[in-house]
C-alpha positions as CSV (number, residue, x, y, z in Angstrom):
1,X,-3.4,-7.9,16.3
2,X,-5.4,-4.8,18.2
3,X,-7.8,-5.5,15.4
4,X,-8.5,-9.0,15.1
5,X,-8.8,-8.8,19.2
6,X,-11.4,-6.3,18.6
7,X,-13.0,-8.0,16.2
8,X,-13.3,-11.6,17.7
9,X,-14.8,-10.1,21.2
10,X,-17.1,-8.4,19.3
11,X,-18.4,-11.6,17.3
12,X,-18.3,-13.6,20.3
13,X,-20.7,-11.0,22.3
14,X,-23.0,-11.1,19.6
15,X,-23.3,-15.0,19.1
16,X,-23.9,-14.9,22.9
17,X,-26.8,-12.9,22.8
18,X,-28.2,-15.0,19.8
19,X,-28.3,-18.0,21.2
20,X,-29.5,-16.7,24.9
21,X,-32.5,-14.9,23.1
22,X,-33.6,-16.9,20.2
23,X,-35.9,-18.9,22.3
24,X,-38.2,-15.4,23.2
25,X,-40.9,-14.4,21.4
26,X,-40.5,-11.4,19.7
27,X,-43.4,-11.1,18.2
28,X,-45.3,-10.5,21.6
29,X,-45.0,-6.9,23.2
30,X,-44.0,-8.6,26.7
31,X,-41.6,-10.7,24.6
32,X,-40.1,-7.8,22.4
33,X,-40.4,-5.0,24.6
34,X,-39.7,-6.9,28.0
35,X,-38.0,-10.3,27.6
36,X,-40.7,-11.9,28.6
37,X,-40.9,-10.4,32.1
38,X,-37.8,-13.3,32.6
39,X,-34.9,-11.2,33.6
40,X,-32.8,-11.9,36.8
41,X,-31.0,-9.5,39.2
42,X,-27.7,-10.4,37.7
43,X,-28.7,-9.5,34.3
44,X,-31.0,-6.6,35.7
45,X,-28.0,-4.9,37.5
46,X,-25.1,-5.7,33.8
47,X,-27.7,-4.1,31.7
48,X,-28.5,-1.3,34.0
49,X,-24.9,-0.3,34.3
50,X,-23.7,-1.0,31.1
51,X,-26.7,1.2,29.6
52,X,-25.5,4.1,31.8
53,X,-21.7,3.8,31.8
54,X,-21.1,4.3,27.9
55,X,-18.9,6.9,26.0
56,X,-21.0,10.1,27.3
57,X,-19.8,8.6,30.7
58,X,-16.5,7.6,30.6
59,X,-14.9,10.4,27.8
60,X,-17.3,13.1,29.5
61,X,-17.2,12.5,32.7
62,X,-13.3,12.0,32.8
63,X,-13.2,15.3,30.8
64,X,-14.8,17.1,33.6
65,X,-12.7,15.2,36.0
66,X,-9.6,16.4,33.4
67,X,-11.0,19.7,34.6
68,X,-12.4,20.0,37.9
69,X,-11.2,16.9,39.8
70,X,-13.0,14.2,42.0
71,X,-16.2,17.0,42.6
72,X,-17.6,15.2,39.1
73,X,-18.0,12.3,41.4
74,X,-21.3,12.9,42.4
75,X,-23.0,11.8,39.0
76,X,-21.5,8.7,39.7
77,X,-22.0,8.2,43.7
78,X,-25.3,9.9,44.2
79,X,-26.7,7.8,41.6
80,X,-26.6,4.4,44.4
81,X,-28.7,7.0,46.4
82,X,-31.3,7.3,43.9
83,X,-31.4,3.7,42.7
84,X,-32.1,2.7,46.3
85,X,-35.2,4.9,46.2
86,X,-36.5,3.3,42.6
87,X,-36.4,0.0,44.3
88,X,-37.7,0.4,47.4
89,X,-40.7,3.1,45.8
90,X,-41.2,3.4,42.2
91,X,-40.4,-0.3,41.0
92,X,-43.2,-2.2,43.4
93,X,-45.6,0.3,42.2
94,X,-44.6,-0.3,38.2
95,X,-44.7,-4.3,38.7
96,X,-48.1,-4.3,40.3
97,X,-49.5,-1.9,37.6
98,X,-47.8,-4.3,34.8
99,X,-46.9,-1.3,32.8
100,X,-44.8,-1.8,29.7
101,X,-43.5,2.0,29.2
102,X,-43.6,5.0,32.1
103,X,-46.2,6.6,30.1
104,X,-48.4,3.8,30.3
105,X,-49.0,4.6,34.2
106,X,-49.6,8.1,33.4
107,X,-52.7,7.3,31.2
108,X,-54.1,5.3,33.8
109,X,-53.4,7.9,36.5
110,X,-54.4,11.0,33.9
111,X,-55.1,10.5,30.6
112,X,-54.1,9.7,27.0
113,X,-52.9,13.0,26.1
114,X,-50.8,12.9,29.1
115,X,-49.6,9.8,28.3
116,X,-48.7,11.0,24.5
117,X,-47.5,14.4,25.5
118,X,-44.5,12.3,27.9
119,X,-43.5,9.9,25.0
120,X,-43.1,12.7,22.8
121,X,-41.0,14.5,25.3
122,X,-38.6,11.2,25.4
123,X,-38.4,10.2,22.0
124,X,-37.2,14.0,21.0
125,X,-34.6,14.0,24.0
126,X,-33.5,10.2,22.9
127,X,-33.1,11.6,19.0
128,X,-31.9,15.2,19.7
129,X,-30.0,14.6,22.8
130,X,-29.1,11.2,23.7
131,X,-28.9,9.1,20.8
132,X,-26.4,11.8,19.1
133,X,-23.8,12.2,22.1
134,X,-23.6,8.7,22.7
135,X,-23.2,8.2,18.8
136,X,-20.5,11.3,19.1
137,X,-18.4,10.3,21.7
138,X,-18.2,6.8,21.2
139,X,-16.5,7.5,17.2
140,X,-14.3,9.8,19.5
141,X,-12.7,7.2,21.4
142,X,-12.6,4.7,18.5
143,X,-11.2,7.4,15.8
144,X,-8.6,8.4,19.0
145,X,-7.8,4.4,19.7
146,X,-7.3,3.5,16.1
147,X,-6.3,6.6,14.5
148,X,-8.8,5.9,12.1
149,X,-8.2,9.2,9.9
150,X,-4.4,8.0,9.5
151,X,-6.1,4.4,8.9
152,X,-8.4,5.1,6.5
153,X,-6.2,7.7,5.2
154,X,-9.5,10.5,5.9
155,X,-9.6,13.5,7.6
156,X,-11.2,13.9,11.3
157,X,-14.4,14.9,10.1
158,X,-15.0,12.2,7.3
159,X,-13.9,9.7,9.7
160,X,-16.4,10.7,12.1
161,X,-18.7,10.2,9.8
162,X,-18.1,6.8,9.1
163,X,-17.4,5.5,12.7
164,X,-20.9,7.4,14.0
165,X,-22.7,5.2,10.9
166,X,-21.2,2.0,11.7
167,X,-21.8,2.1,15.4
168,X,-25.3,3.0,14.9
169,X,-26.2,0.4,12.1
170,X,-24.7,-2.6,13.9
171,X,-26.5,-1.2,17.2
172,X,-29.6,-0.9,15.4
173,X,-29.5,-4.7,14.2
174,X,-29.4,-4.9,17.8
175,X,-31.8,-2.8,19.2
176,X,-34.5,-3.4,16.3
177,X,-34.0,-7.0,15.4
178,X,-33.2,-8.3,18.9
179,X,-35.3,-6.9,21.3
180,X,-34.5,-6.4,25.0
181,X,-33.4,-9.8,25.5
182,X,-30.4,-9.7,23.3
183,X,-29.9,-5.8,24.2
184,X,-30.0,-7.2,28.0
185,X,-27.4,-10.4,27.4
186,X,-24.9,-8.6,25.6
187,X,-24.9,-6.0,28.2
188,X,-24.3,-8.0,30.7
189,X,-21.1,-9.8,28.8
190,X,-20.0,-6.4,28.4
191,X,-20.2,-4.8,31.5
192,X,-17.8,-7.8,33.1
193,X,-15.6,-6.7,30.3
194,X,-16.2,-3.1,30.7
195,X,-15.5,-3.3,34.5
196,X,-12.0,-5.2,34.4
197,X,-11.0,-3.3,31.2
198,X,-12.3,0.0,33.1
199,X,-10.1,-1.1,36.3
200,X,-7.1,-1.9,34.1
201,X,-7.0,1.9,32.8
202,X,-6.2,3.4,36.3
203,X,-4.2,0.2,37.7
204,X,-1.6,1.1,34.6
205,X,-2.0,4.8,34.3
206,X,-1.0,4.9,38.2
207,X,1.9,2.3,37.7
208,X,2.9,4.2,35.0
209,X,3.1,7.5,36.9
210,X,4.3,5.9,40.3
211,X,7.5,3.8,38.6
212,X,5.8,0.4,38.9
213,X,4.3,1.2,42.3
214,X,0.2,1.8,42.3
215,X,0.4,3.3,45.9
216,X,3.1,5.8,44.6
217,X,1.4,6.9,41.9
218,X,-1.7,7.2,44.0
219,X,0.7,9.3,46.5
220,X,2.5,11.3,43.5
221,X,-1.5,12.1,42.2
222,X,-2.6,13.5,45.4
223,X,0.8,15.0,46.8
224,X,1.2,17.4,43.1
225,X,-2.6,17.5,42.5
226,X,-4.3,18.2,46.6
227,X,-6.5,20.9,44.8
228,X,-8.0,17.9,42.6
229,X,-9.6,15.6,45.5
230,X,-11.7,17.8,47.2
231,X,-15.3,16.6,46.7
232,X,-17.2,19.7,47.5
233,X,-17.3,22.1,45.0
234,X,-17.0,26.0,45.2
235,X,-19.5,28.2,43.9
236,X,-17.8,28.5,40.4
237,X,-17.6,24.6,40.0
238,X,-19.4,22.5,37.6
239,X,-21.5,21.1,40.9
240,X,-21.4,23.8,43.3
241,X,-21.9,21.5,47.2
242,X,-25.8,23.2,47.3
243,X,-26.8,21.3,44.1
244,X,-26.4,18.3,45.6
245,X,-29.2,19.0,47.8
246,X,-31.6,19.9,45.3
247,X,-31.5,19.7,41.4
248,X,-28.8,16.7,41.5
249,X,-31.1,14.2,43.2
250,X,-34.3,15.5,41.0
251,X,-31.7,14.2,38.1
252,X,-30.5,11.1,39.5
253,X,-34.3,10.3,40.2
254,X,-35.4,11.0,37.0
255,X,-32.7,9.3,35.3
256,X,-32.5,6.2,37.5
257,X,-36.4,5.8,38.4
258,X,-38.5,7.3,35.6
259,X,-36.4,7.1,32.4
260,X,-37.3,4.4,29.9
261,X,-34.2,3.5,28.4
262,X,-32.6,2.9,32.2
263,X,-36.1,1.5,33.9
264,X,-37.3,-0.5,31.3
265,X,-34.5,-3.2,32.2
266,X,-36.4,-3.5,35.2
267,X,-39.6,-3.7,34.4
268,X,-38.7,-6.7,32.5
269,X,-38.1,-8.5,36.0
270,X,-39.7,-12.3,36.2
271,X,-40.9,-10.7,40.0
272,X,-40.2,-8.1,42.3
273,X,-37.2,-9.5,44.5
274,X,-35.4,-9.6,41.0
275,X,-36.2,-6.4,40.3
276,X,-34.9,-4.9,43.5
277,X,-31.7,-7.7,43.4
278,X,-30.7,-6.0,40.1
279,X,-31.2,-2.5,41.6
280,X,-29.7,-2.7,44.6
281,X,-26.3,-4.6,43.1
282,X,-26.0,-2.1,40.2
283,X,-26.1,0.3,42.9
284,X,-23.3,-1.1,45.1
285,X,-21.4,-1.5,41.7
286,X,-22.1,2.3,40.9
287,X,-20.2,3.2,44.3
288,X,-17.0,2.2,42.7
289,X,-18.0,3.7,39.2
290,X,-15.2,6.8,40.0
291,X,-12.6,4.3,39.6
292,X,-13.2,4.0,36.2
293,X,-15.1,7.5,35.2
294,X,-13.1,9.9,37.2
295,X,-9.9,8.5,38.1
296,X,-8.3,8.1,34.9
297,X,-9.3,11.7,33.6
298,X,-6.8,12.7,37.1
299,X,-4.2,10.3,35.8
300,X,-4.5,12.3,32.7
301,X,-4.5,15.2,33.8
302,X,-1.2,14.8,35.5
303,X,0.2,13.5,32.5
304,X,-0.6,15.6,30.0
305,X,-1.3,18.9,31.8
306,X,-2.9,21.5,29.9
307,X,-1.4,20.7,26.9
308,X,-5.2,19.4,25.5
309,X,-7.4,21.6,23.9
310,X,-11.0,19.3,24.3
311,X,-10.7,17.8,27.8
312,X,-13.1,14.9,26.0
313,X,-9.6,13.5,24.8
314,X,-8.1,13.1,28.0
315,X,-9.5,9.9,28.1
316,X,-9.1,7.9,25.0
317,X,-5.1,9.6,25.0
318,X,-4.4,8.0,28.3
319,X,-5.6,4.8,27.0
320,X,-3.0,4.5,24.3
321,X,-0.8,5.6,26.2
322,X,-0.5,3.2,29.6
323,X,-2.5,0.1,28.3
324,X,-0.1,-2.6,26.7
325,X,-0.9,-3.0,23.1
326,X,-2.4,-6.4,23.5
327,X,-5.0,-5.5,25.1
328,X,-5.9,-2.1,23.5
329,X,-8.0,-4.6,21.3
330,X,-9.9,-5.9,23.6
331,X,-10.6,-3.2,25.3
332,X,-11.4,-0.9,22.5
333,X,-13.9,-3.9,21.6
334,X,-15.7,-3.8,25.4
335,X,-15.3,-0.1,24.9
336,X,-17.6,-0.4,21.8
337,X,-19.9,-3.0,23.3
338,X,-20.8,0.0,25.8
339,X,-21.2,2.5,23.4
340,X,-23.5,-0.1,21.4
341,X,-25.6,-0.8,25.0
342,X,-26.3,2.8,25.5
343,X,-27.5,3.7,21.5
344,X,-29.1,0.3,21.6
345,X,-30.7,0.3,24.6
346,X,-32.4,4.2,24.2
347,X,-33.4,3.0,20.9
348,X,-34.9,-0.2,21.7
349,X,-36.7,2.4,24.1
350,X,-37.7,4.6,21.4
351,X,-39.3,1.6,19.5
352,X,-41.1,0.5,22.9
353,X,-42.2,4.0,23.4
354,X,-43.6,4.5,19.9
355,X,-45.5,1.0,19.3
356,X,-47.1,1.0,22.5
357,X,-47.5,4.5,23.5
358,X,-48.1,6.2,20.1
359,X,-49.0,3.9,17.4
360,X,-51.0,1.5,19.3
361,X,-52.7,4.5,21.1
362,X,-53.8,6.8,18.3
363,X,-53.0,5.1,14.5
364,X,-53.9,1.6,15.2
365,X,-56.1,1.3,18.4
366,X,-56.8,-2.4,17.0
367,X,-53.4,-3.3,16.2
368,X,-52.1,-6.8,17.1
369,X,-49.2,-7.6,18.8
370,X,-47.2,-8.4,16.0
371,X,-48.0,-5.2,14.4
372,X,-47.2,-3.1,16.7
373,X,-43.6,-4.4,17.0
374,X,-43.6,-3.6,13.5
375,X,-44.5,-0.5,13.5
376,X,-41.9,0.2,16.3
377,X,-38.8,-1.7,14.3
378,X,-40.0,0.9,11.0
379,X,-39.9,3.7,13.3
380,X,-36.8,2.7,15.0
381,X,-35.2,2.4,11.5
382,X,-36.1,6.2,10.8
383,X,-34.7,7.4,14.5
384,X,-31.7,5.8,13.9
385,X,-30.6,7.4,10.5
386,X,-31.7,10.9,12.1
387,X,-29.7,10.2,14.7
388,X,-26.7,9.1,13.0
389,X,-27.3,12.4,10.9
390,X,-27.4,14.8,13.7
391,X,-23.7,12.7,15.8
392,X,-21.2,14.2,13.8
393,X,-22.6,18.1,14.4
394,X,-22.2,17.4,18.3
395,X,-18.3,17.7,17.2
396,X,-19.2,21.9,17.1
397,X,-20.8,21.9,20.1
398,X,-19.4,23.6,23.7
399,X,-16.8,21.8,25.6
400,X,-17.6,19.5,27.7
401,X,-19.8,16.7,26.9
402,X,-21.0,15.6,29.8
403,X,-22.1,18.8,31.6
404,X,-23.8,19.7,28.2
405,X,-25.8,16.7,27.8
406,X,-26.7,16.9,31.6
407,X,-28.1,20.6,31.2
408,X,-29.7,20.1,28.1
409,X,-31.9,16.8,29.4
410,X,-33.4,19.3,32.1
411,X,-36.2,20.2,29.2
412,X,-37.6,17.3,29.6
413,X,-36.5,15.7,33.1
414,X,-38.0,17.7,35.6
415,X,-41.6,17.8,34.0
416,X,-41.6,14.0,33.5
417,X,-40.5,13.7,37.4
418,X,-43.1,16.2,38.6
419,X,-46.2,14.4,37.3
420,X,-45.0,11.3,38.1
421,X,-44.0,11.5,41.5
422,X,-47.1,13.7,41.8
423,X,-49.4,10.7,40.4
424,X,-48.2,8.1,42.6
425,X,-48.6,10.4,45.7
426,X,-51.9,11.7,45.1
427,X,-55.3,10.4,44.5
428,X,-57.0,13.6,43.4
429,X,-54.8,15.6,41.0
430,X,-56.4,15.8,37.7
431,X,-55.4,15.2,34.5
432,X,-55.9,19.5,33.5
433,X,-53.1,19.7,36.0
434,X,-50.8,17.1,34.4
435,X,-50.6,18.6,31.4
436,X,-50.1,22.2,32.4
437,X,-47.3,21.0,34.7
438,X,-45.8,19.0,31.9
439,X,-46.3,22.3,29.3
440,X,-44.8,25.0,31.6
441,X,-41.9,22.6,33.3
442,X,-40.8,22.5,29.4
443,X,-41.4,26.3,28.7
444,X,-39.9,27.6,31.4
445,X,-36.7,25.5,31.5
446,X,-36.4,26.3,27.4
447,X,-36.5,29.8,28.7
448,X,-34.0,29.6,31.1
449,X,-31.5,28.2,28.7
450,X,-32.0,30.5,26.4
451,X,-32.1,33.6,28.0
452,X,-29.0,32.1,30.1
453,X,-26.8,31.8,27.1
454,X,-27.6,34.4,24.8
455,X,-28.9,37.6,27.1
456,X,-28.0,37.6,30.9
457,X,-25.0,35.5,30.6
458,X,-23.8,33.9,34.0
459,X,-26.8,36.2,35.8
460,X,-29.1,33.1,36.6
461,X,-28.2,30.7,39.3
462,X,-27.0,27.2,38.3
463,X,-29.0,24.8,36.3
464,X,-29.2,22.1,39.1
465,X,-30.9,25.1,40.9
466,X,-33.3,26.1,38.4
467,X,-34.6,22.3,38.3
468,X,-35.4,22.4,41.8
469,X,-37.0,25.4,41.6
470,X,-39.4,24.3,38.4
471,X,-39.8,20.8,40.4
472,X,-41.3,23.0,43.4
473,X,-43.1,25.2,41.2
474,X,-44.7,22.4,38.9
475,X,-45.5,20.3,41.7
476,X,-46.9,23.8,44.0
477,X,-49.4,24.3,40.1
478,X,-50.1,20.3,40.5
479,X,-51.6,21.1,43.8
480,X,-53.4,24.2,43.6
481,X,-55.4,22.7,40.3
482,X,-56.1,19.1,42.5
483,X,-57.8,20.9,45.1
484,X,-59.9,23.6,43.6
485,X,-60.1,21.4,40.4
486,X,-60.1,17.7,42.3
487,X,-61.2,14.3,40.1
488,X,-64.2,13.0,40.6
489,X,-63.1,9.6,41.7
490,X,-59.8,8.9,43.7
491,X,-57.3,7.0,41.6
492,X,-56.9,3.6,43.1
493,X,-54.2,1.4,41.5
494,X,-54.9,-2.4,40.2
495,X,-52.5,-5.4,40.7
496,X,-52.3,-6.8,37.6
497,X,-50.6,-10.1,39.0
498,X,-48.9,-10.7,35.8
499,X,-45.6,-10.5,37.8
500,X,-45.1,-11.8,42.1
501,X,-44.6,-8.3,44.1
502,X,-43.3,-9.8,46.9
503,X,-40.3,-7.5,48.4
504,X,-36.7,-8.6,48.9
505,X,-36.4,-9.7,52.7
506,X,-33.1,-7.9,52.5
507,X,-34.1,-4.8,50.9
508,X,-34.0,-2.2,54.0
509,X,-30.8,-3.8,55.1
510,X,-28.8,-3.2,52.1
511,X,-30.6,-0.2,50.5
512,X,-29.2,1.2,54.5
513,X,-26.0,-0.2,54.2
514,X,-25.4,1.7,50.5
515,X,-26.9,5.2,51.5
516,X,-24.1,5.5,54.3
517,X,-21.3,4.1,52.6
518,X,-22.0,7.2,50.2
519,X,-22.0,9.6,53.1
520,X,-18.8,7.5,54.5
521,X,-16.9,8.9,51.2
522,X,-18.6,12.1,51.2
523,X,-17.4,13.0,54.8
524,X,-13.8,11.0,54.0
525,X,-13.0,13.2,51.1
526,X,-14.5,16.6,52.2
């Protein structure tokens, strides 16, 4: 029954985004890469959280709260902070310019090079980093769900194996053969499921511990656990309370305002007031994401002690063990339709990033439309096999999923921001500069990690740190070079009018409204 459940939801998701899509062009870029430039808020603000809240979220980030308690909240909270910033900054300035890809702006603002440098820099996190954990942790939670070793009568690792392939060749047919459209439509089904199957986790696992009663169990979790809800953490935390003030927010604005596979949802706006609809709302939404990515990994936590040996199993464990068996199908099957949005989405990224910023740039300068989409399904093709190659291996990797993905994505986080946010604020910055900031943010940061983990172990301050102290640094070089080495011309940045850049009339209001009800839980839980 579990199976049929997870089958049919999964069908029905993908004959959804069939029909919603078939009527795009996918032979266009816009139509391929953007959906047209037709996306609404509410489809805006499903994909955007459903590309964010996947496996790497919910088993990770419940591990950590497994761990350390409520203090994990901040990847979740601080996020709203930083998607308020993208719509009220960043996304006017990408809609006027009518860019396709983030490194499109940068070879307007500096040059190719620049522009080619940055789209290496995310296609090798996207196959080396993100592509893999999501891959990883999503055949976690399925092999854990559906004891899929004892099913297929395999051991751990050869079931790993076969779960990591088959959630990356049916998110592939997605990704490659779809286009944003379809990746955008079935997120959006999912993420309704993935929010009431999310909500159910918690709702039971509380009954469960309070005898029935949700407001006991919420009493018997913070009466035997008080050292668990403080969200300020202590110098030896994961997220000591000074990070929050400076390499946390770099992230969040990276992540949320700069990274392809998250902005490019927006870009595909039909104007501007969509845009920042779908921003805004998917931040409000994000608020509430500790409900599902922290709470349940507390739950656990009190249910099964210590007594796991990979925190990344709290989650998928208290799953099977509060949710009624008729609807462990469904959702195992919204469970999978999240881990397909994330792969799909950063791949439909990677294909984006290669046919327009890559292939069309340097191989085929006179490539036509249809060419280029291609090239970018052949080359998705390839990233998706080398991903699914290098999943499995993750399962040797430190504890801790979430932190580790989070530290490693620093290499090339930091440097993107820096020239970025340096672009849009100058007018006189060279290109020389971009690239040296780009180079040395990468450099450095590979440095730190390195000589972090291997020589002076524990003797560098934390990683959020060290960003903000590249950031500063980079952006300090950026400076230096622009006024002893200025451009010629000030940059000066074209409307395009391909899309309306009218603002939201709302915008202030709410984008106010959502910074203080973070600090409201900030201050209530400190």
């Amino acid at each position: 029954m579990q199976f049929i459940t997870f089958i049919g939801f999964t069908l029905l998701v993908a004959i959804i985004a069939y029909i919603k899509s078939r009527k795009t062009d996918e032979s266009s870029s816009d139509g391929y890469f953007l959906g047209g430039r037709s996306l609404t808020g509410i489809v805006i603000a499903g994909s955007l959280l459903l590309t964010n809240l996947s496996t790497e979220q919910i088993v990770g980030l419940n591990g950590a709260a497994f761990k350390e308690g409520i203090l994990v909240m901040a990847w979740e909270t601080l996020a709203a902070i930083a998607m308020v910033v993208t719509a009220v900054f960043l996304l006017p300035r990408y809609l006027k310019g009518g860019i396709t890809t983030v490194p499109q702006f940068l070879q307007r603002r500096y040059d190719k090079t620049s522009k080619t440098i940055t789209s290496a820099l995310f296609l090798s996190g996207y196959v080396v980093v993100l592509l893999p954990i999501v891959l990883y942790s999503g055949a976690l939670a399925i092999n854990t769900m559906f004891d899929v070793p004892d099913m297929l009568n395999v051991n751990e690792t050869t079931a790993l194996w076969i779960t990591v392939f088959g959630i990356g060749i049916i998110g592939s047919i997605y990704a490659i053969f779809g286009g944003l459209k379809a990746v955008a439509v079935s997120d959006t089904i999912n993420a309704i499921g993935l929010l009431v199957g999310g909500l159910l986790i918690p709702i039971f696992g509380l009954m469960a511990i309070g005898d029935g009663s949700i407001f006991e169990g919420i009493a018997t979790l913070t009466q035997s656990h008080p050292e668990k809800f403080k969200a300020l953490g202590g110098p030896e935390s994961s997220i000591p309370i000074g990070t929050i003030f400076t390499g946390m927010m770099l992230v969040q604005l990276f992540y949320w305002g700069t990274n392809q596979a998250i902005i490019q949802r927006a870009l595909g706006a039909k104007n501007l007031k969509e845009g920042q609809k779908g921003l805004l709302l998917a931040s409000f939404i994000k608020i509430l994401g500790p409900l599902i990515v922290v709470l349940p990994g507390l739950i656990a936590f009190h249910m099964f002690g210590n007594t796991l040996d990979n925190p990344d199993e709290a989650y998928p464990m208290l799953v099977t063990k509060v949710l009624p068996a008729a609807w462990v199908g469904f959702f195992a099957a919204v469970l999978f339709g999240a881990i397909l949005s994330s792969f799909n989405s950063a791949l439909n990224s990677s294909v984006t990033l290669f046919g327009i910023d890559i292939y069309q740039s340097h191989f085929k300068p006179d490539a036509t439309e249809r060419q280029t989409v291609k090239a970018g399904k052949s080359f998705g093709i390839i990233l998706a096999i080398v991903a699914m190659c290098i999943a499995p291996l993750i399962a040797y990797a430190p504890d801790g999923l979430f932190g580790y993905l989070q530290k490693v994505n620093g290499c090339y986080s930091i440097p993107i921001l820096t020239i970025i946010v340096v672009g849009y604020l100058t007018k006189y910055v060279p290109a020389i500069a971009a690239k040296i900031a780009i180079i040395s943010g990468v450099v450095l940061y590979v440095a730190y990690i390195l000589l972090d983990e291997f020589v002076f172990v524990g003797q560098f301050p934390h990683f959020l740190h060290v960003m903000a102290i590249l950031f500063v640094l980079n952006v300090l070089i950026m400076l230096l070079i622009g006024k002893f080495r200025p451009r010629t011309e000030a940059y000066q940045q074209h409307y395009t009018e391909q899309v309306d850049i009218t603002p939201w009339k709302h915008l202030n209001t709410v984008g106010i409204t959502i910074c203080l009800i973070v600090l409201g839980i900030y201050i209530y839980f400190a």
